[in-house]
N, C-alpha and C positions, 0 to 999 in steps of 0.2 A: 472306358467304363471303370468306376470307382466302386466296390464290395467293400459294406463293412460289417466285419464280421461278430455277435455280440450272442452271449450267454448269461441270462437273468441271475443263474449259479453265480457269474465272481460276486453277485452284493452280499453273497450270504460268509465271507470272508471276513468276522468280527473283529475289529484291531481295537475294540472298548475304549475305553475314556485313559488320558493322559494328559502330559502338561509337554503338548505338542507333538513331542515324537517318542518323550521319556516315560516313566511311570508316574504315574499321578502327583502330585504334591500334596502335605498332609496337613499342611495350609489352606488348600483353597475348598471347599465346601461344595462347590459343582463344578467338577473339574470338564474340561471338553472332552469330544473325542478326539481318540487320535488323528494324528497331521492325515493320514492314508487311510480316510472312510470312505464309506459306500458313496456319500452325498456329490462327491467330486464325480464320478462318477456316474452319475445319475443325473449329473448335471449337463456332463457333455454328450451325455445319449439325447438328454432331449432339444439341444442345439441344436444335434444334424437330424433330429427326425421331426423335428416342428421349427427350423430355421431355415433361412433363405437356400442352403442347397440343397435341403431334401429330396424337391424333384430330379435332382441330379446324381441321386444314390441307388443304387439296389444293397438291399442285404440279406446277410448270408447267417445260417445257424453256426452256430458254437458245440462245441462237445469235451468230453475228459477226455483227457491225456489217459493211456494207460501206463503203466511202472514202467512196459519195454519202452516204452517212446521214451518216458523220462530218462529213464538210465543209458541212453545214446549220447547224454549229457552229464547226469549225476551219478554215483553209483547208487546202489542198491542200500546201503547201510544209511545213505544219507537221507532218503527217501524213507528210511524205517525211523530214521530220529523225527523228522517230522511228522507222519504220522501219527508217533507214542505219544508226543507231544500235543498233538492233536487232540487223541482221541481222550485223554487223560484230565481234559479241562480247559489244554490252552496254558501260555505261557510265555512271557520274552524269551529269544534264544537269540537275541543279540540285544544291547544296553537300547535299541532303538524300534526291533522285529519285534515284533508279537505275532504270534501263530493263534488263531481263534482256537475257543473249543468247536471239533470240529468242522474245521476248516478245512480241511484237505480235499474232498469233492470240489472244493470252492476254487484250490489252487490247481487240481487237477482242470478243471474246466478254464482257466485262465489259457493255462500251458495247452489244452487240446484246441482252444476256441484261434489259438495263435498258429497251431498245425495247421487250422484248417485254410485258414488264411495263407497260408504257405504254399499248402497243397492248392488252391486254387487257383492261383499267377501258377504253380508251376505245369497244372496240368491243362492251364488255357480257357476255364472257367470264366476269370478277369484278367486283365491286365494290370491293377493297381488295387490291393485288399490292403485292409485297414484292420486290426485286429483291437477292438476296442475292449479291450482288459484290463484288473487289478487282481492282484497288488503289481505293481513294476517287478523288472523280475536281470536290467542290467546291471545291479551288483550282486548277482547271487552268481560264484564261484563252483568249481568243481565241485566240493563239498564247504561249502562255507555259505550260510543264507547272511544277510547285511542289509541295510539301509532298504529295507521293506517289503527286501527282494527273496523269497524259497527258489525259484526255478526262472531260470536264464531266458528267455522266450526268444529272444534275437537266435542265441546259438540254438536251440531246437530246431527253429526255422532253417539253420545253414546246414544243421546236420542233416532234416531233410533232402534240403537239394542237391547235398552231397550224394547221398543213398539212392538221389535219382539220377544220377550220370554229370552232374555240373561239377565243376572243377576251381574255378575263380568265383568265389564270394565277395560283395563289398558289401561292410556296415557300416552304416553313416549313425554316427548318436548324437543329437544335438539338446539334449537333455542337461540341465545346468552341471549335474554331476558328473564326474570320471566315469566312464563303462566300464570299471575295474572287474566285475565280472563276467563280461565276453573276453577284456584282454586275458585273464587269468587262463580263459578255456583255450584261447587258442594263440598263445604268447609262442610256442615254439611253430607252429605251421603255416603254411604257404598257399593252403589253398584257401583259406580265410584269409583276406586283409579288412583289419579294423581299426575302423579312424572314430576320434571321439574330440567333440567340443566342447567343451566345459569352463566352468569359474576354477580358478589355480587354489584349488585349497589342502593339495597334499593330502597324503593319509592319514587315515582317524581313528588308528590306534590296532589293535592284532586282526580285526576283520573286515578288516580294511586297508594293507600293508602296501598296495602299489602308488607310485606318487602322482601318475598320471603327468607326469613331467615328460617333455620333450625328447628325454633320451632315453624313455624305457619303448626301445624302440624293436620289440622282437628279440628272439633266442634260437641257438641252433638255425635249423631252414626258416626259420620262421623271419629274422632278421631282417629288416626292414620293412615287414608286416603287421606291426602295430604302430598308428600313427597319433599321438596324442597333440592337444592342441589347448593347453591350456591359457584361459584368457583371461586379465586382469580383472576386477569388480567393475560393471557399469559401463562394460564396452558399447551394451547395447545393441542394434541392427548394426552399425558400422563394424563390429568387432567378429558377429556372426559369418555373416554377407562375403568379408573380406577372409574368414577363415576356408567357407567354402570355395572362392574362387580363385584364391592362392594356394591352398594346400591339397582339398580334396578334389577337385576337379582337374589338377595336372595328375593325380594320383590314380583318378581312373582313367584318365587319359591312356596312362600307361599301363596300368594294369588290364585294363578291356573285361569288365565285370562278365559274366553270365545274368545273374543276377543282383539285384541290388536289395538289401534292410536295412530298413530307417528305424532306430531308437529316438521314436518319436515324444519328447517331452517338451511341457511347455511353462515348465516351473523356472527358465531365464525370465520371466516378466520382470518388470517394475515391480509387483504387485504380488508375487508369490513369499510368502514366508517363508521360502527355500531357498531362494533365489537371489532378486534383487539385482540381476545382470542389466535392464533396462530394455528388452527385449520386448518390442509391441507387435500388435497385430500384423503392419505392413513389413515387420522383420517374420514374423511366421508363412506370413503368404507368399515373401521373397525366397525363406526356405523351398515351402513346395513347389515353388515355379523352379526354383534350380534344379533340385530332385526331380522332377519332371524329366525337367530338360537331360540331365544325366542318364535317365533308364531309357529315354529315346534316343539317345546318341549310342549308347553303348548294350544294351539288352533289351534290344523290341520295345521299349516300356515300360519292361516289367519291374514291379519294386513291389515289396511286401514292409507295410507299417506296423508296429508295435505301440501301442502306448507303455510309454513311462510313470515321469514325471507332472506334476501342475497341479499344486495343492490351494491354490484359489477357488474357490467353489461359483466364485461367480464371474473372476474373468480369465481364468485358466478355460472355459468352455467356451469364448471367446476366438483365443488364441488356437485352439483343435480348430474352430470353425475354419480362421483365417490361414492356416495350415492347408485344409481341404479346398479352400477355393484356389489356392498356389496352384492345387496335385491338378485343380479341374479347366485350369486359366480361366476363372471369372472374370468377365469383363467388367462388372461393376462390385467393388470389392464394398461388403460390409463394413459400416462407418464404425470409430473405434468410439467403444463410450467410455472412457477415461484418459485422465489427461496425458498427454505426452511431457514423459521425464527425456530428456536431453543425453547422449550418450557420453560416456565418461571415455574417452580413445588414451588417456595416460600409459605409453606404458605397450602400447599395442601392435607398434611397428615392430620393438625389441620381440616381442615374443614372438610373433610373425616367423619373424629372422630365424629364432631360437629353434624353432619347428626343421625349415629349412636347413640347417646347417648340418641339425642332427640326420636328417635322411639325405643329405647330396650326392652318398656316394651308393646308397640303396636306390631311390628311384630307378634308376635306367635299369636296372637287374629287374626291375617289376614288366619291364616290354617283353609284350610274346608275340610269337611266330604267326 
């Protein structure tokens, strides 16, 4: 059974007009919205509720977060910056973030609509919840919001299960971006392991200072607990596919999840103005068939989804589709309507390698009893 979980609240989350992700340009005379509107979203609601796996869904209500759930993650001061900011009109608080004028109900119901999802795989509701929210929330930091992200929704989620008796967490992110803000949260600990697949674009600039490189490989206990995986431009399904069953799949092998979250983004496309990794439908449906397969081998099935990333508005909903038929094993997968770009593997073995090298002597410390 697949839940997905959805709150009408995140569209009221204003990111206004810009010149993509920046502030507007004093050139252009009707600037768009921002790269991170409601539209993307609204787009992939009505894929799975008027698309080929509807009858294959149930869904679940969304709700706000309240301050205590947040602050299991954020402190309390950081949570009052946004707010003030909020309530004050709205305003960038990073060169790329924009906070709507009040927003915050908007982002609180992102981060509760993602609890609920959580709480649902945990207390036996579903076995597979989908938490279909915006804004993204895996680069938002202990205290530090970034790349579009206020509030972490992967790490809520683990905080949760932590708080419910579970002990081994695994985050899978396959969102073109570094998950620089789950590694941030839990860079020194052991009972979260988090692996991230990403385009190799290093850090961009103070709020965004980890490189998402190979060897930032954990701190203190946490050491050998964060596993980054960074991929050349245009690897495409071969570079993804090969990420997962080279790196993250010996990794849970070893570790033995309890549970499993997916930072689920689909801005790797061809086709995303974020992206550009070459990542098409039959690499997203390959995703969730692995993921499948991982939470059935290793935790009952359970795995709770996040949406990210996938700022295509017309084939990033596409790609969520092609995602969800993986989670459902569709036997006859939705045909792709856009042309297939050719994967670019330059470049792919090495870093493979580079992955590898950096953890050979962490792995086997991740086996338990």
């Amino acid at each position: 059974m697949l839940t997905v979980f959805w709150d009408e609240r995140v569209l009221d989350h204003d990111t206004g007009t810009a010149l993509h992700e920046v502030a507007p340009s004093p050139w252009i005379t009707m600037p768009e919205s921002h790269t991170e509107g409601p539209a993307r979203l609204r787009a992939m609601h009505s894929v799975l509720r008027s698309g080929p796996v509807a009858s294959q869904l149930t869904w679940g209500a969304g709700r706000l977060a309240s301050d205590e759930e947040l602050c299991t993650v954020h402190p309390a001061e950081y949570l009052n910056q946004i707010k003030d900011l909020s309530s004050s009109g709205g305003g960038w608080i990073t060169g790329t973030t924009r906070v709507g004028a009040d927003s915050y109900p908007a982002l609180c119901a992102a981060a509760g609509t993602a609890l609920e999802a959580g709480a649902a795989v945990l207390d036996g509701r579903s076995q597979i919840a989908y938490a279909l929210v915006r804004p993204p929330g895996h680069h938002a930091q202990v205290a530090q919001a970034d790349g579009y992200c206020m509030f972490n929704h992967a790490a809520l989620i683990a905080e949760l299960a932590l708080r419910s008796g579970l002990h081994r967490i695994l985050t899978i992110d396959w969102d073109v971006h570094h998950g620089n803000g789950t590694q941030d949260i839990f860079y020194g600990r052991n009972d979260v392991l988090t692996t991230s697949i990403h385009m190799n674009h290093g850090p961009w600039g103070p709020t965004h200072p980890q490189t998402g490189w190979a060897d930032e490989v954990g701190a203190d206990s946490g050491i050998g607990h964060n596993v980054n995986i960074p991929l050349p431009l245009g690897v495409g399904d071969t570079g993804y596919l090969r990420a997962i069953d080279e790196i993250v799949t010996p990794i849970a092998q070893a570790y033995q999840p309890q549970l499993i979250i997916a930072a689920s983004g689909q801005d790797a496309s061809a086709f995303d103005p974020n992206g550009r990794h070459n990542v098409t439908m039959a690499g997203f449906r390959a995703i969730g068939e692995r993921l499948s397969a991982l939470a059935a081998a290793h935790c009952d099935g359970r795995v709770v989804l996040v949406q990210e990333g996938g700022y295509n508005p017309s084939y990033a909903p596409y790609c969520l589709l092609a995602t969800i038929e993986g989670l459902l094993g569709t036997a006859v997968p939705t045909k792709d309507p856009l042309a297939y770009i050719p994967d670019q593997t330059l470049g792919l073995d090495e870093a493979l390698a580079d992955v590898v090298a950096n953890h050979q002597e962490t792995w086997p410390a991740l086996r338990r009893g």
